[in-house]
PAPA-215764 format. One record per residue: residue in one letter; chain; x negated, y, z of N, C-alpha, C, O in turn. Coordinates in Angstrom, 2 decimals, padded with zeros to 5 digits, always signed. Layout:
PAPA-215764
+-----+-------+---------+---------+---------+---------+----------+---------+---------+---------+---------+---------+---------+---------+
| res | chain |  n_east | n_north |    n_up | ca_east | ca_north |   ca_up |  c_east | c_north |    c_up |  o_east | o_north |    o_up |
+-----+-------+---------+---------+---------+---------+----------+---------+---------+---------+---------+---------+---------+---------+
|   A |     A |       X |       Y |       Z |       X |        Y |       Z |       X |       Y |       Z |       X |       Y |       Z |
...
+-----+-------+---------+---------+---------+---------+----------+---------+---------+---------+---------+---------+---------+---------+
//
This chain:
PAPA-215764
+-----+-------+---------+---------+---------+---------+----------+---------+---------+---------+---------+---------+---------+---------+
| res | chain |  n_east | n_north |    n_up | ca_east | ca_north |   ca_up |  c_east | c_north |    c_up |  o_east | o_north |    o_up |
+-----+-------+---------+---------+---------+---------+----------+---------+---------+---------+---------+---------+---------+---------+
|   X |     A | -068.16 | +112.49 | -138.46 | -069.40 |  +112.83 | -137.80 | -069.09 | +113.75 | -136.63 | -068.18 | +114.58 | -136.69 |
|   X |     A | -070.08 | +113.53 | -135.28 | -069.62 |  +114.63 | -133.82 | -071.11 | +115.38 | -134.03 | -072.26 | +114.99 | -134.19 |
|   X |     A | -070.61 | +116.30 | -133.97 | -071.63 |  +117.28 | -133.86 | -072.61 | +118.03 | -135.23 | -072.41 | +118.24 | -136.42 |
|   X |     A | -073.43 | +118.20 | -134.53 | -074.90 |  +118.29 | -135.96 | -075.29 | +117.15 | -136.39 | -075.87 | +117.20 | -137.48 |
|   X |     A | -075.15 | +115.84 | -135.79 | -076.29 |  +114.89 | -135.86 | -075.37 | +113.91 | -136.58 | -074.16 | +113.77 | -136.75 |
|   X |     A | -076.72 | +113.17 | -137.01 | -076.29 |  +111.78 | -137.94 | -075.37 | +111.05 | -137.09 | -075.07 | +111.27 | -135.92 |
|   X |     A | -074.78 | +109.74 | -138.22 | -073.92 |  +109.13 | -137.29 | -074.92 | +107.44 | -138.03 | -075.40 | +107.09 | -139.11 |
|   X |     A | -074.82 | +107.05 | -137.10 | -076.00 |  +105.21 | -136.78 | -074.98 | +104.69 | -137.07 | -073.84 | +105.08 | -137.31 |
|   X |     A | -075.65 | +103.47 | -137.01 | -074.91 |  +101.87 | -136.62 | -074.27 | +101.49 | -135.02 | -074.59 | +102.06 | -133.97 |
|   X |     A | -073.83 | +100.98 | -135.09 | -073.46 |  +100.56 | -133.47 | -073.10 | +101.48 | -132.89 | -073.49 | +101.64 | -131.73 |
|   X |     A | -072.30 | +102.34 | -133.47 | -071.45 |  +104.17 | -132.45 | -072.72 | +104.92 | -132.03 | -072.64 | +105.54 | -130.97 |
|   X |     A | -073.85 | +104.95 | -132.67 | -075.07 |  +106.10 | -132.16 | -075.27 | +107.05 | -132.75 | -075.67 | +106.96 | -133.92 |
|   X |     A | -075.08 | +108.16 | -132.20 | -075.63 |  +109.22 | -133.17 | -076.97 | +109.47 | -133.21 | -077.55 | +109.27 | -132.14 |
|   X |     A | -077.77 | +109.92 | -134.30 | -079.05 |  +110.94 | -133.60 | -079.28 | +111.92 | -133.92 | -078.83 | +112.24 | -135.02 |
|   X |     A | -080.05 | +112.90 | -133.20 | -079.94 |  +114.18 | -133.48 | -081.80 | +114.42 | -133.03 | -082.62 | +113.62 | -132.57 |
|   X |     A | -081.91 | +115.82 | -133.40 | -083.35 |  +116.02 | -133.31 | -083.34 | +116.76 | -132.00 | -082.35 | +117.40 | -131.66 |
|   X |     A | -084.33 | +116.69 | -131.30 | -085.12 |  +117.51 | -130.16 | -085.90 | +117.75 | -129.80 | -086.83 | +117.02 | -130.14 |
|   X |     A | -086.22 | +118.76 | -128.94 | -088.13 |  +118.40 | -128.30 | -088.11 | +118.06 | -127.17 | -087.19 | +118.28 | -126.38 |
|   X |     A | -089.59 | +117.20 | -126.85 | -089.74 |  +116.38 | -126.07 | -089.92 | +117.28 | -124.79 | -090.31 | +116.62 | -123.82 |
|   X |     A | -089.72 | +118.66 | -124.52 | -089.13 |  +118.88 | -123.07 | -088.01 | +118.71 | -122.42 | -087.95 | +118.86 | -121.20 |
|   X |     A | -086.56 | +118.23 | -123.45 | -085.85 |  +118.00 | -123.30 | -084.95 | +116.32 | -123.13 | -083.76 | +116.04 | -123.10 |
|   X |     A | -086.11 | +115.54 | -123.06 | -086.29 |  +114.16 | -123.21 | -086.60 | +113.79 | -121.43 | -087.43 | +114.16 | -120.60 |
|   X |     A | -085.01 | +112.53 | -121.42 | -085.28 |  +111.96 | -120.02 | -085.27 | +110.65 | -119.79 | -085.07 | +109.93 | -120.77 |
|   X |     A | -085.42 | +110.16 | -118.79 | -085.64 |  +108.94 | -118.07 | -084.30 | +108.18 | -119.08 | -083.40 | +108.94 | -119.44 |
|   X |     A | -084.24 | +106.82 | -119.47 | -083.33 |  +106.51 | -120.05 | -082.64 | +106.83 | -121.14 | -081.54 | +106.28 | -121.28 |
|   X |     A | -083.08 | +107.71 | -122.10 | -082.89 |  +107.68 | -123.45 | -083.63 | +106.91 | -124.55 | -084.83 | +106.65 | -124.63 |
|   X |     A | -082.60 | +106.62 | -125.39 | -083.62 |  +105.86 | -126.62 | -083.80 | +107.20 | -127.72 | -082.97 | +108.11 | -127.78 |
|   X |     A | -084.86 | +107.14 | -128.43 | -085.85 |  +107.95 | -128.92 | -086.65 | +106.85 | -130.07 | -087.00 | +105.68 | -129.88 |
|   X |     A | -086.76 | +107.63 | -131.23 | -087.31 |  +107.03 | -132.48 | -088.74 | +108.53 | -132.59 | -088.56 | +109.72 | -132.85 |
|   X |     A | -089.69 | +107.99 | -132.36 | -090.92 |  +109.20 | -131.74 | -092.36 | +108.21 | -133.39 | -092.89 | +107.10 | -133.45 |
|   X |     A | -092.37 | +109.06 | -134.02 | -093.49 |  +108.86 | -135.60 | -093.13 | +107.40 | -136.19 | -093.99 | +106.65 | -136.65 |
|   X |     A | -091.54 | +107.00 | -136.14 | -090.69 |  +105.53 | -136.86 | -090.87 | +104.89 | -135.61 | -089.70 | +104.52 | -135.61 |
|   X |     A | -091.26 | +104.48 | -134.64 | -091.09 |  +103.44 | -133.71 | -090.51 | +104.34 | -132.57 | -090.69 | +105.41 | -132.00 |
|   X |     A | -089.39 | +102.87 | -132.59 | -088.26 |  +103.09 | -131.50 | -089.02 | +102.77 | -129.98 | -090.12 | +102.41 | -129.57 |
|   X |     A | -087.84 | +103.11 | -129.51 | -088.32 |  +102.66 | -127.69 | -087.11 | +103.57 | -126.94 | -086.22 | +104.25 | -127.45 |
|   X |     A | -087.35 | +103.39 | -125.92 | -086.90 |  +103.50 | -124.40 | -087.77 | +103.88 | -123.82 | -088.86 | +103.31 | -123.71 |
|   X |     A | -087.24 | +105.54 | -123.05 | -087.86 |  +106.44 | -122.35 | -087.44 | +105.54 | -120.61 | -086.38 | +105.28 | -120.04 |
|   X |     A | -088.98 | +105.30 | -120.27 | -088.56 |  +104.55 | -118.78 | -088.79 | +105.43 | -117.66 | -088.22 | +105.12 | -116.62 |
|   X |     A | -089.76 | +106.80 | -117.67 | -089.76 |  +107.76 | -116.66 | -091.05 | +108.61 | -117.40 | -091.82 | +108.14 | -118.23 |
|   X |     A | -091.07 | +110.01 | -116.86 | -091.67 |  +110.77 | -117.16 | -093.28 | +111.21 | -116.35 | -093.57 | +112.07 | -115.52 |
|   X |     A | -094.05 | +110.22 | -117.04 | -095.59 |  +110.02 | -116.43 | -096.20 | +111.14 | -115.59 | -096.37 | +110.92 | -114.39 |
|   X |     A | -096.59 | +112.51 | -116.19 | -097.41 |  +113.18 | -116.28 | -096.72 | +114.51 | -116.85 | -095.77 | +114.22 | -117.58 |
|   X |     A | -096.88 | +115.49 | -116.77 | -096.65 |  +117.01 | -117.31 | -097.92 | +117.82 | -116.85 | -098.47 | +117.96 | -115.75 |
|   X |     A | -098.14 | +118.23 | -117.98 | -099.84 |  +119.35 | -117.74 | -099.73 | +120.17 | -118.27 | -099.01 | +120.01 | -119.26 |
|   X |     A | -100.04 | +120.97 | -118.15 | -100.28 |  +122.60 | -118.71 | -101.62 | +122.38 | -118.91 | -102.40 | +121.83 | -118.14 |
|   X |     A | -101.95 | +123.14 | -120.62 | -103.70 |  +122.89 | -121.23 | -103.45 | +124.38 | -122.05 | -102.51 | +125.17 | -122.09 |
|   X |     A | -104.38 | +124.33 | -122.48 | -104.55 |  +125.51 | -123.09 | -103.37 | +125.28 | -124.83 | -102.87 | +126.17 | -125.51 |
|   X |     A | -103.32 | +124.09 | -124.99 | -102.40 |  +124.07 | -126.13 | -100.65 | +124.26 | -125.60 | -099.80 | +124.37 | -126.48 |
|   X |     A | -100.40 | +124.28 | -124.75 | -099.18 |  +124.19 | -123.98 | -099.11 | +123.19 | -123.08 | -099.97 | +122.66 | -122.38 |
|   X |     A | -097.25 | +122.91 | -123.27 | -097.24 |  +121.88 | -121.82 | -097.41 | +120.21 | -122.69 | -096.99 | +119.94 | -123.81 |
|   X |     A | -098.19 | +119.24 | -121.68 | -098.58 |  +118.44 | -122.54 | -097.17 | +117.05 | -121.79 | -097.02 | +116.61 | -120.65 |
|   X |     A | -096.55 | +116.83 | -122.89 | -095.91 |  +115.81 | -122.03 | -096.11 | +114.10 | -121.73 | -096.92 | +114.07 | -122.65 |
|   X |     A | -096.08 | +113.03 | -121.37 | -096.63 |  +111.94 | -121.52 | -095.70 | +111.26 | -120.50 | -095.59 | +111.75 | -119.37 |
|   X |     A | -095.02 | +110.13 | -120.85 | -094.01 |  +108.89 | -120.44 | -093.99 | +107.60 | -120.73 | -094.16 | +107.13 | -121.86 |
|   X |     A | -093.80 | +107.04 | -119.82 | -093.75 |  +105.71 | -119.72 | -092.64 | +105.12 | -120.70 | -091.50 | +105.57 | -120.73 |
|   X |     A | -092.97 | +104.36 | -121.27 | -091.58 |  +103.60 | -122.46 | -091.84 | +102.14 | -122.96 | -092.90 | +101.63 | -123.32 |
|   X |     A | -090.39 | +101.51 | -122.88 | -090.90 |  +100.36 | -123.46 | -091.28 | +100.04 | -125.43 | -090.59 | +099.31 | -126.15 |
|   X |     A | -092.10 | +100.54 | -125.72 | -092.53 |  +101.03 | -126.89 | -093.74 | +099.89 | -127.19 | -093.89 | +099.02 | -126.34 |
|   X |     A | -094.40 | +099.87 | -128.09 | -095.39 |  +098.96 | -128.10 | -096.88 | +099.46 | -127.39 | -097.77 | +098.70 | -127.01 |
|   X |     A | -096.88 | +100.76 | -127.34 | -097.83 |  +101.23 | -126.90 | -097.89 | +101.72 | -125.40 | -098.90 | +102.19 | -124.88 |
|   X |     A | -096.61 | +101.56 | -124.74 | -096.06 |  +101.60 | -123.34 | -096.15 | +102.93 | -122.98 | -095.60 | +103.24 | -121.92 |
|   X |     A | -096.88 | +104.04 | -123.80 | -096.31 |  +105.50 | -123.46 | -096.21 | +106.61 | -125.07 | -096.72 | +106.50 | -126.19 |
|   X |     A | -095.33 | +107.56 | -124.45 | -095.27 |  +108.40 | -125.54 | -096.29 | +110.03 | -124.91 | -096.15 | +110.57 | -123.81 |
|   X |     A | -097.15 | +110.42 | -125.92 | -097.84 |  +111.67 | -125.17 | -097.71 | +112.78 | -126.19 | -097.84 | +112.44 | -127.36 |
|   X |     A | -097.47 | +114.07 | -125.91 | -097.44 |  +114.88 | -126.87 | -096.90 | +116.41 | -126.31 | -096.53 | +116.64 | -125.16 |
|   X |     A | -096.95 | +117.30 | -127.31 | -096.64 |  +118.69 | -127.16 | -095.25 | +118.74 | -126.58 | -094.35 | +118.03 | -127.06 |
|   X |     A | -095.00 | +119.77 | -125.31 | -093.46 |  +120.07 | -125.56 | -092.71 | +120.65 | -126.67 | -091.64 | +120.04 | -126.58 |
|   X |     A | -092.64 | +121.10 | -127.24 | -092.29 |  +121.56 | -128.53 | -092.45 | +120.81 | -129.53 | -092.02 | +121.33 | -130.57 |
|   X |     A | -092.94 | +119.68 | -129.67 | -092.88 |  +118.32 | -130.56 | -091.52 | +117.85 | -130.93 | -090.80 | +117.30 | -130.09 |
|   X |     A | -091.08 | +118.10 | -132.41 | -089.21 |  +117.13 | -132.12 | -089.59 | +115.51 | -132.33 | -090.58 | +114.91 | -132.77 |
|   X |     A | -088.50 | +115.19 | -131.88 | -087.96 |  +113.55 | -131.56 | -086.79 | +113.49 | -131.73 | -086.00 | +114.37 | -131.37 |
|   X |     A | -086.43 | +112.20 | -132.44 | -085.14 |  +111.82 | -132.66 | -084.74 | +111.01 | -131.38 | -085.44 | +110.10 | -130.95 |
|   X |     A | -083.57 | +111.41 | -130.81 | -082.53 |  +110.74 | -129.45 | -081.53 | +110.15 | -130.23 | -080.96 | +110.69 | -131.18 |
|   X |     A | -081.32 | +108.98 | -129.79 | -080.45 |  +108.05 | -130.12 | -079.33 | +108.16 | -129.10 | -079.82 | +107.63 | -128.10 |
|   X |     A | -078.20 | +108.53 | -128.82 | -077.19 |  +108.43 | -128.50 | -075.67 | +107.74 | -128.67 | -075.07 | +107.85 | -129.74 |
|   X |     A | -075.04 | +106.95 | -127.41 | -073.64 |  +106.43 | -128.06 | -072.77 | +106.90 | -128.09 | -072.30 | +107.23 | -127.00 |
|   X |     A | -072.07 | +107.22 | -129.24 | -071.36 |  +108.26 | -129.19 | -069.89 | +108.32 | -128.10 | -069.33 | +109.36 | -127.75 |
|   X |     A | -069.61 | +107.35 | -127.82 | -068.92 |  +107.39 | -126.29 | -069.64 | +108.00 | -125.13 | -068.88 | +108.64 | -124.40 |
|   X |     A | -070.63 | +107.98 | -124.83 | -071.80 |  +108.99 | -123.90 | -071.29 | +110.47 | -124.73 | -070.86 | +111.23 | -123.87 |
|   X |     A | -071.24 | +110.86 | -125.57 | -071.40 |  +112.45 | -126.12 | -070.05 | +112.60 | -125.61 | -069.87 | +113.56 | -124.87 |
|   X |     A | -068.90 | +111.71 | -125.92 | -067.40 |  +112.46 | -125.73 | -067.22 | +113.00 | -123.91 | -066.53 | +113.92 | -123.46 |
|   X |     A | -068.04 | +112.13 | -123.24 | -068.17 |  +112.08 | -122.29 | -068.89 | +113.35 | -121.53 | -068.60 | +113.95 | -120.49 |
|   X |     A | -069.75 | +113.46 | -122.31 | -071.06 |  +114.74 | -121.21 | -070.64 | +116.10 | -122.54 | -070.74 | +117.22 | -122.03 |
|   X |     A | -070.44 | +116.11 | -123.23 | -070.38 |  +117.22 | -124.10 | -068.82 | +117.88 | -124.49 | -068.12 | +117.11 | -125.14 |
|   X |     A | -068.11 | +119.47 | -124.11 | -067.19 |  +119.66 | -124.55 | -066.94 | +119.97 | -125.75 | -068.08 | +120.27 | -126.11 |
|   X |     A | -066.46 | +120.08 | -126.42 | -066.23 |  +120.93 | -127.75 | -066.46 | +119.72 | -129.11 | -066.78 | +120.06 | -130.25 |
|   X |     A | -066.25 | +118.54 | -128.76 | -066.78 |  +117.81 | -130.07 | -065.64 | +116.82 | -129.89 | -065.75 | +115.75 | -130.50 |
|   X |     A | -064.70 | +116.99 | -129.24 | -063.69 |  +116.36 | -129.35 | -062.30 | +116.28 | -130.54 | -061.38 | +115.48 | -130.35 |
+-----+-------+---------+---------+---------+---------+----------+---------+---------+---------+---------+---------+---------+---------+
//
């Protein structure tokens, strides 16, 4: 196992996060349904915090929710050896 996070099928790890930390081109498993983050719609500030909302190919074609909301990121773990030191 690299890191904190689970280790998938097909060399992916996942690990948990919140969705302020979620970008254009990650896959993401957001209340069991998967998808693909395709760009980042909208960001608002409301009285509950920052509200986030993105475009994805998901069945519902966006994801909307709290920044501070976690989400599972799907990652390959050849991408982590790559952008991350210390997990080598």
């Amino acid at each position: 196992m690299i890191g904190n996070g689970r280790n998938c099928m097909n060399n992916t790890q996942e690990y948990r996060t919140t969705l302020h930390h979620v970008k254009a081109g990650m896959q993401v498993i957001y209340h069991g349904e998967r998808m693909k983050i395709i760009r980042l719609k909208e960001k608002k500030l409301t009285n509950k915090g920052l509200i986030y909302q993105f475009d994805t190919d998901g069945e519902n074609g966006t994801l909307t929710g709290n920044g501070g909301n976690k989400i599972t990121v799907l990652e390959k773990i050849d991408d982590l050896h790559k952008s991350k030191s210390g997990y080598v």
